[in-house]
C-alpha positions, 0 to 999 in steps of 0.5 A: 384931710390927712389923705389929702396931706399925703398925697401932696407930699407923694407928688412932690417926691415924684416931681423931684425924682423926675428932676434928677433923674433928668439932670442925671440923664442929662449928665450921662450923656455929656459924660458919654459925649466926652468919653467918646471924643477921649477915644477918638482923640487917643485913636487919632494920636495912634495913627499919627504916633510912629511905629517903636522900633523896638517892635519885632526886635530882639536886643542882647547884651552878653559877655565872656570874661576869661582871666586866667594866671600862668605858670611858665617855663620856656626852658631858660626862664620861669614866669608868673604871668596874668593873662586873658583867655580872650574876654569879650562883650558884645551887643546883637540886635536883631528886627523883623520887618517882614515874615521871615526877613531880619535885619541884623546887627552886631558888635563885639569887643575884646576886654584886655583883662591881661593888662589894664582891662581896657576894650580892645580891639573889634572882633566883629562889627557888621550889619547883615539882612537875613531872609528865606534865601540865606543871610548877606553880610557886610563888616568884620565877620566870623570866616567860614573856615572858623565857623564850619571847620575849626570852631569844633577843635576850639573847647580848650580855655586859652586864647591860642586854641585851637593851638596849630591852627592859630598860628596862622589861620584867620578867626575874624576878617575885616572889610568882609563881604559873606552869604550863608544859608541853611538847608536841610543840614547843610551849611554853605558860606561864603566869603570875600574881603575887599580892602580897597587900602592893600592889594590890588583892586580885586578880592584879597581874600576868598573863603568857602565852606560847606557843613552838615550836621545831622544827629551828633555828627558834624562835617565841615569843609573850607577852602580859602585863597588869599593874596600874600602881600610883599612890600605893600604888593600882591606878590603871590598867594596862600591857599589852605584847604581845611576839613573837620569831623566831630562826633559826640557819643551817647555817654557824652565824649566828645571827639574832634579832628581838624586838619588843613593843607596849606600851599604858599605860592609866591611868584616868579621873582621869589626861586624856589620860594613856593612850599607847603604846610599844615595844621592838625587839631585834636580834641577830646572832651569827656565828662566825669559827672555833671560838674566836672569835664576833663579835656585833652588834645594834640596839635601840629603846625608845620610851615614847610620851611627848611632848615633853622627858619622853620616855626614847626611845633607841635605838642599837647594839653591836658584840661580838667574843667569844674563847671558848678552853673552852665555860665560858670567855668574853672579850669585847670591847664597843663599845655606842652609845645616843642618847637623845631628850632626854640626853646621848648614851652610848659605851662599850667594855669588856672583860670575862670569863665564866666558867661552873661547873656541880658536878652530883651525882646519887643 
C-alpha cells in the first residue's frame, strides 16, 4: 500500500516536470522569436541610418598665444608697450573618402592680444582636396615663397620676423589658387591669386617653388611675379626670385641663410622708375641644454631707391629662449634696426608662448 502511495506521488511530479518544461520551451522560443526580430529591426535601421560624417576624419582645435612686453627706444622717444608676437587659433578638418583622397579644410585667425584681444583678421581660410597626384587648393593660403624659402629664417619671437623679408615679402595671399605635391624629397607648389576686384582679368600674382630635404638638409627656391598696382591700374610688376639653405648639425645648431633678388618693373610712363632690391635673413639657433636655447641673426632690406626716399635698414637680435615643455616658451629679445634715412630702433622685450593642439579623430 505504501509502494503504491509512492508511486503516484513520482507520477504526479513527473506530469508537472513535463508541463513546465513545455511551457519553458514554449517561453524560449518566443523569446527567441523576439530577439531575432530585435535584431533584424536594428539591422535594418543601420542600413537606412546615413553614414557619420565624423567617419575617416580627423578635426584639430590648436592655438599659439604670443603676448610679449617691450621696451623701446627709437632715438628720440622711449616707450613701454604691450605687443603680440602674432596669437593665432585655428580649426583644420581633414576627411578620407577614398584610399588616399582627403578632403581638407582650414581656418585660421589672428588674436589681437596687443589691443583689446579681439579676433583679428583671417590668416587662412581655404578648402582643398589631397590625393596621390598632389594636393588643390582654393581660398587664403600660405605661398610657396614662405612656405619653402622663408619659413626656415622665421624662429625668432616677434611678428616682424623674418625682420628683412617682412617688409615687403607676402606671408598669406588671399583669392589664392595653389597645387603641391610630394615626391621623394621634393617639394613643388604653385600658386596664382586671381582677384577678379583689382587688376586686370588675368592672374595678379604667380608663385612657384621647388624644396628638397633629405637628412638635415634643406633647399628651397621660389620665384614670384606679381602685378604693381597705380591708381587701381596694373602699372607694372614686381618680380623676386628668393632661395634658402638650412642645416642642423648633430650637436643641435641650427644654421639658416635666406636671400631674395628683387626687380620693381614699372611701365613706360613712369622714366627711370625700374629698380632693384633685397633681402638677406639669417638665423642661428643653438641649445645650451635641454630647456634652455639661445638664438641669433642678421638682416638687410634694401629697396634700390636713391637718395633720402630710400626704407634700406638692416641690423640684428639676439634670443635667449627657456622652454621648461615642448608647447611652453619664454624669451628674452634684444633687436637692433639702423635705418638708411630714420631714426635708429632698439628694443628688448619679454614674451611668452604658449602652443595647444585639441585633436579628435573618427
Amino acid at each position: 500500500m505504501k509502494t503504491r502511495h509512492i508511486s503516484r506521488k513520482t507520477a504526479l511530479i513527473i506530469a508537472m516536470g513535463l508541463c513546465a518544461s513545455q511551457a519553458y520551451a514554449a517561453e524560449a522560443d518566443a523569446l527567441s522569436t523576439q530577439v531575432e526580430a530585435l535584431n533584424q529591426r536594428i539591422a535594418q535601421l543601420e542600413q537606412n541610418t546615413a553614414p557619420s560624417q565624423f567617419k575617416n576624419s580627423q578635426v584639430s582645435l590648436y592655438g599659439s598665444i604670443r603676448p610679449a612686453l617691450s621696451y623701446l627706444d627709437e632715438g628720440d622717444e622711449q616707450t613701454w608697450d604691450v605687443r603680440d608676437a602674432l596669437s593665432r587659433i585655428g580649426i583644420k578638418a581633414s576627411t578620407e573618402f577614398a584610399d588616399g583622397w582627403q578632403a581638407i579644410a582650414q581656418g585660421e585667425w589672428s588674436v589681437d592680444i596687443a589691443n583689446s584681444g579681439n579676433f583679428g583678421k583671417a590668416r587662412q581660410a581655404y578648402a582643398a582636396i589631397a590625393s596621390p597626384y598632389g594636393q588643390v587648393g582654393i581660398g587664403k593660403q600660405r605661398p610657396a615663397q614662405y612656405t619653402l624659402v622663408a619659413e626656415y629664417v622665421d624662429i625668432f619671437n616677434h611678428g616682424n620676423s623674418p625682420y628683412a623679408y617682412d617688409h615687403e615679402s607676402p606671408f598669406f595671399v588671399d583669392n589664392f589658387v595653389t597645387y603641391q605635391l610630394v615626391s621623394n624629397g621634393l617639394t613643388f607648389m604653385a600658386g596664382a591669386q586671381v582677384d577678379g576686384n583689382k587688376g586686370d582679368s588675368n592672374a595678379d600674382m604667380i608663385n612657384l617653388g621647388l624644396g628638397y630635404d633629405t637628412g638635415a638638409l634643406h633647399l628651397g627656391l621660389g620665384y614670384v611675379t606679381q602685378d604693381t598696382l597705380i591708381d587701381g591700374n596694373v602699372g607694372g610688376d614686381n618680380q623676386t626670385l628668393g632661395g634658402v639653405a638650412a642645416y642642423t648639425f648633430s650637436n643641435g645648431l641650427y644654421v639658416a641663410v635666406s636671400y631674395q633678388d628683387k626687380q620693381y618693373n614699372f611701365d613706360q610712363s613712369l622714366t627711370n622708375a625700374d629698380r632693384s632690391g633685397s633681402t638677406l635673413d639669417t638665423a642661428l639657433a643653438y641649445p645650451l641644454n635641454d630647456e634652455y636655447k639661445i638664438k641669433l641673426g642678421y638682416f638687410q632690406f634694401k629697396d634700390g631707391i636713391k637718395g633720402n626716399d630710400s626704407a634700406d635698414y638692416d641690423g640684428f637680435n639676439t634670443t635667449l629662449e627657456w622652454n621648461p615643455l615642448s608647447n611652453v616658451r619664454v624669451h628674452l629679445e634684444y633687436l637692433d634696426k639702423s635705418l638708411e634715412n630714420g631714426n635708429d630702433d632698439q628694443a628688448v622685450t619679454i614674451g611668452f608662448r604658449y602652443d595647444f593642439n585639441l585633436t579628435w579623430q573618427g
